[in-house]
C-alpha positions as YAML, in Angstrom:
chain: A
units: angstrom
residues:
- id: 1
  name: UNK
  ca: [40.87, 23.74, -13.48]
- id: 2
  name: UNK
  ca: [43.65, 26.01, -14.71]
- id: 3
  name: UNK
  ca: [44.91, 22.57, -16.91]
- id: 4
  name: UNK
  ca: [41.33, 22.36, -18.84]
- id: 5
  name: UNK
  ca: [42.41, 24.61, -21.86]
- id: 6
  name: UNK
  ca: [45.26, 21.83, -22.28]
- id: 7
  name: UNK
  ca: [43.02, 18.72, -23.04]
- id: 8
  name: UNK
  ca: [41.52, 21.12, -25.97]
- id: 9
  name: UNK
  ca: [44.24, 20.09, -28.25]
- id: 10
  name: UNK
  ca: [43.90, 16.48, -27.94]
- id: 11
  name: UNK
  ca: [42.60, 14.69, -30.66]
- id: 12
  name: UNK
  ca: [38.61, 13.38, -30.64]
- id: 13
  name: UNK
  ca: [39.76, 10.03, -31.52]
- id: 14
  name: UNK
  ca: [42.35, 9.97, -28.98]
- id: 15
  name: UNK
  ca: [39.62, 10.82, -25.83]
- id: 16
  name: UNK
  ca: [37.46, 8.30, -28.10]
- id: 17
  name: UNK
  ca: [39.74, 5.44, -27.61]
- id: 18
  name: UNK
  ca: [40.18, 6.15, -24.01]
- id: 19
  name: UNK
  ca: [36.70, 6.08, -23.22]
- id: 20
  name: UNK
  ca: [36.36, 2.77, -25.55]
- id: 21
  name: UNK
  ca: [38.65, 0.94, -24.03]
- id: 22
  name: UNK
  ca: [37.71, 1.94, -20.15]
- id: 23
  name: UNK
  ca: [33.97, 0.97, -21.17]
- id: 24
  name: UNK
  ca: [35.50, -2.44, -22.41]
- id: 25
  name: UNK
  ca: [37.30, -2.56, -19.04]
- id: 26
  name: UNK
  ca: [33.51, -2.31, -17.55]
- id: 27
  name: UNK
  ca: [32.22, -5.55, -19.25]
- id: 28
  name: UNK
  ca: [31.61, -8.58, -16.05]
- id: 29
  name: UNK
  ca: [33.27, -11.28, -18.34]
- id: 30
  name: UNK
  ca: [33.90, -13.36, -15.23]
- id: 31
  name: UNK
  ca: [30.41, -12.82, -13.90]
- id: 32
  name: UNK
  ca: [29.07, -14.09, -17.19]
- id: 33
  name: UNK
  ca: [31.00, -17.21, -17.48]
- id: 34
  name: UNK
  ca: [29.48, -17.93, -14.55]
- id: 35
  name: UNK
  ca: [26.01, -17.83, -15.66]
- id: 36
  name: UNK
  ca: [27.05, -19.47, -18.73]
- id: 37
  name: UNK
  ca: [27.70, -22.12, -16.49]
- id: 38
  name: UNK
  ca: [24.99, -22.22, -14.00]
- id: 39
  name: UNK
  ca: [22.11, -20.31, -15.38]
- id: 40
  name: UNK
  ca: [22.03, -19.57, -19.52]
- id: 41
  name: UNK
  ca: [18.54, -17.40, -18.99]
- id: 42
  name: UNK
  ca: [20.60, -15.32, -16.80]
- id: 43
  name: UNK
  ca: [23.02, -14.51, -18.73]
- id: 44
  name: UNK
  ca: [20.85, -13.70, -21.98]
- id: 45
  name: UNK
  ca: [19.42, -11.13, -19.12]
- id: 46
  name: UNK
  ca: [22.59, -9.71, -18.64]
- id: 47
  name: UNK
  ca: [23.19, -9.09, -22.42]
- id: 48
  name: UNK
  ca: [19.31, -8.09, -23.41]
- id: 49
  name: UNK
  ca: [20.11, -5.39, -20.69]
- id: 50
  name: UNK
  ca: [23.42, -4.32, -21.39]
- id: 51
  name: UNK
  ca: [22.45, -4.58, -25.16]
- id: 52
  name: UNK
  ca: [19.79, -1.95, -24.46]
- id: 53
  name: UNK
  ca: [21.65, 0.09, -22.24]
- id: 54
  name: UNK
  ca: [24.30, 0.74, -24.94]
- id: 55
  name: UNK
  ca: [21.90, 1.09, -27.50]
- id: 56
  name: UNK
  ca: [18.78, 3.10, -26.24]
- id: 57
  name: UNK
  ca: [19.32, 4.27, -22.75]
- id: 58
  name: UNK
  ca: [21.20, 3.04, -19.37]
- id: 59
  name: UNK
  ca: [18.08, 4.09, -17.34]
- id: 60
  name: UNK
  ca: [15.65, 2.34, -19.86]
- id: 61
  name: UNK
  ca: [18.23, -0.78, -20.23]
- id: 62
  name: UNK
  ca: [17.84, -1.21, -15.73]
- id: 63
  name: UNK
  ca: [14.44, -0.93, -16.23]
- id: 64
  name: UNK
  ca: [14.04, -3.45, -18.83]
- id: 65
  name: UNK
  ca: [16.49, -5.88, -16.91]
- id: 66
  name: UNK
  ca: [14.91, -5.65, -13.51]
- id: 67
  name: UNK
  ca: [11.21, -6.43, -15.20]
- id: 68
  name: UNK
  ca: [12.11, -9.49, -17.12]
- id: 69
  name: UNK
  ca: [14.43, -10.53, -13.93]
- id: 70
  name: UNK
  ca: [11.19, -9.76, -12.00]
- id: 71
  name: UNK
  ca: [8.90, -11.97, -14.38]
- id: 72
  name: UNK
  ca: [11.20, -15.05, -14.12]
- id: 73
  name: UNK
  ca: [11.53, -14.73, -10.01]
- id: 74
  name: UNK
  ca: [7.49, -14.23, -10.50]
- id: 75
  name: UNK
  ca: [7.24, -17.67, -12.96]
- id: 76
  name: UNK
  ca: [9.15, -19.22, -10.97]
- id: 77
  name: UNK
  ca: [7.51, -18.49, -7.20]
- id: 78
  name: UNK
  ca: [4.10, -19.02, -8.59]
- id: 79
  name: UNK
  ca: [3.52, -22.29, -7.54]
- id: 80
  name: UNK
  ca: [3.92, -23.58, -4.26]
- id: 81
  name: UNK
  ca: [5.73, -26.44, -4.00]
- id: 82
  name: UNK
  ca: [4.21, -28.77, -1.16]
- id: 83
  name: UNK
  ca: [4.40, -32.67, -0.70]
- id: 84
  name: UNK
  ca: [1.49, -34.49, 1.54]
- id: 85
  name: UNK
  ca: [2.09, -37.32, 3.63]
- id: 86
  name: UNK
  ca: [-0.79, -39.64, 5.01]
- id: 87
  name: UNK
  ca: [-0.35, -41.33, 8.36]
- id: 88
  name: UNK
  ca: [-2.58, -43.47, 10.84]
- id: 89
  name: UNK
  ca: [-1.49, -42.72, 14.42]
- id: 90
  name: UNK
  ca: [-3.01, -44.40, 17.40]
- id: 91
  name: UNK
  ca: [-6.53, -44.11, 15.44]
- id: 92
  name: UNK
  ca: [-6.10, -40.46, 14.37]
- id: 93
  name: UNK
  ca: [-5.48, -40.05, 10.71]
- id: 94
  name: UNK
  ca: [-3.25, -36.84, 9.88]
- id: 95
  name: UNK
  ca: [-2.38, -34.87, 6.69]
- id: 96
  name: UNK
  ca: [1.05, -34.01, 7.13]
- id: 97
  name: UNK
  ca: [1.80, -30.96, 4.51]
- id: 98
  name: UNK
  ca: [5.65, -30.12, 3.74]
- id: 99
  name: UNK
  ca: [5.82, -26.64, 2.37]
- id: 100
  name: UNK
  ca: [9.12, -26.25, 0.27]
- id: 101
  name: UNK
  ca: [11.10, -22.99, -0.94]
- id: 102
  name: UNK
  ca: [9.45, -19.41, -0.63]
- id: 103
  name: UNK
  ca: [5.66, -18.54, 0.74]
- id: 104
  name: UNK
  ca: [5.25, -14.97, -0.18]
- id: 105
  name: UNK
  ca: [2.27, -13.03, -1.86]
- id: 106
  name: UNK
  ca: [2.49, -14.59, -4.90]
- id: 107
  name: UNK
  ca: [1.71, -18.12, -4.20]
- id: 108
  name: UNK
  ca: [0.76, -18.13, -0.41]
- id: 109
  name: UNK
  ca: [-3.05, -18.17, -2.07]
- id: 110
  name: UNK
  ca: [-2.11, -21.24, -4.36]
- id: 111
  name: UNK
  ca: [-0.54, -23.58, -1.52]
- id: 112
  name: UNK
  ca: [-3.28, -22.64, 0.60]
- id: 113
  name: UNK
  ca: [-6.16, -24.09, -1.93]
- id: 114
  name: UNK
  ca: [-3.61, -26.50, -2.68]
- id: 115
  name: UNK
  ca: [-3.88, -28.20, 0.61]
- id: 116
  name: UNK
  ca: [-7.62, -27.70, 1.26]
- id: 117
  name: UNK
  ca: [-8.31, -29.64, -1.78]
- id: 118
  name: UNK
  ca: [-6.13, -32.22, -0.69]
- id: 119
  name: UNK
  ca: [-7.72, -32.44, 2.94]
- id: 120
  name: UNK
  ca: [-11.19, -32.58, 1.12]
- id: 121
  name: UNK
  ca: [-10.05, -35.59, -1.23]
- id: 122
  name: UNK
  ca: [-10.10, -37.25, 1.77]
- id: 123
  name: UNK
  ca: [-10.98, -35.65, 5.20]
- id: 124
  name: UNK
  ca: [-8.32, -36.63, 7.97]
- id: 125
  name: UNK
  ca: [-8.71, -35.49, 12.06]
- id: 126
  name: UNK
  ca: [-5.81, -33.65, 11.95]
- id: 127
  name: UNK
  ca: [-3.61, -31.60, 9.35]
- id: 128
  name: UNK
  ca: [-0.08, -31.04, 10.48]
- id: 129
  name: UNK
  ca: [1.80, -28.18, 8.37]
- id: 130
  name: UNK
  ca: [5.59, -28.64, 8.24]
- id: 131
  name: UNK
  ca: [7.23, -25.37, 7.66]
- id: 132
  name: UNK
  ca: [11.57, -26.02, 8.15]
- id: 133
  name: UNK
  ca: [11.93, -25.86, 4.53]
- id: 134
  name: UNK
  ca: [10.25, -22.71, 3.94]
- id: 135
  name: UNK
  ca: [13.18, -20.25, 2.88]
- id: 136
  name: UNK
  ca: [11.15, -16.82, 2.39]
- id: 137
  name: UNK
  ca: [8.12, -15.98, 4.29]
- id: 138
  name: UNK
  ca: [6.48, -12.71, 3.86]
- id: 139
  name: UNK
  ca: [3.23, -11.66, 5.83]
- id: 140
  name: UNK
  ca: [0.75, -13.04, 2.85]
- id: 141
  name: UNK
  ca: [2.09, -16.29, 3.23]
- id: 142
  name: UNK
  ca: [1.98, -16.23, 7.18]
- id: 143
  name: UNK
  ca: [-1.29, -15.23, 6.62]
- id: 144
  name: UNK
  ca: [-1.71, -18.24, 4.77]
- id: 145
  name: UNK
  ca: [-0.44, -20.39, 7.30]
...
């Protein structure tokens, strides 16, 4: 505490530069040529938010980031991705359902009409529901089950 009245005599520019080039230091370079690679939408994510934290507001800039990165996992969990499979065993017919990627609350009511309607394009005496690929389950979608 007793050095504080030193730093009074530095130049503006000077602590300027400093904290310039340590908020440079901050920027994830490697983390976005990685999404440049793998996933563009990510990284124009990554710059809408840092573009608005720098801008308007850090808290505002999370905020902003999070929802849109919470719209895209939405988009992309809406659907529920399941593939049927018809068989004939020993005189029973079965409706063999594969259930593939997440079954949370946002599609657990989609792959649930999805296979009733298939069962009632055709009724079958059994329905078999094949869950190993399932990689998320939440209670809606066990309820679903």
């Amino acid at each position: 505490m007793f050095l504080l009245p030193i730093f009074v005599y530095i130049p503006m520019p000077v602590i300027a530069s400093m904290l310039i080039s340590s908020s440079v230091n901050l920027i994830p370079l490697h983390i976005m040529g990685y999404f440049y690679e793998v996933d563009i939408i990510d990284l124009g994510v990554l710059v809408f938010t840092t573009f608005v934290c720098v801008m308007v507001d850090g808290a505002v800039g999370l905020i902003a980031g999070s929802f849109i990165s919470l719209l895209r996992n939405a988009v992309n969990t809406t659907h529920g991705q399941v593939r049927f499979y018809r068989e004939n065993i020993r005189g029973a017919n079965y409706l063999k359902a594969e259930i593939e990627g997440n079954l949370n609350f946002i599609n657990a009511q989609d792959v649930e009409v999805h296979i009733i309607s298939e069962f009632m394009k055709k009724p079958t005496d059994y329905v078999c529901v094949s869950a190993e690929d399932i990689i998320e389950l939440d209670g809606d979608g066990l309820d679903s089950l």
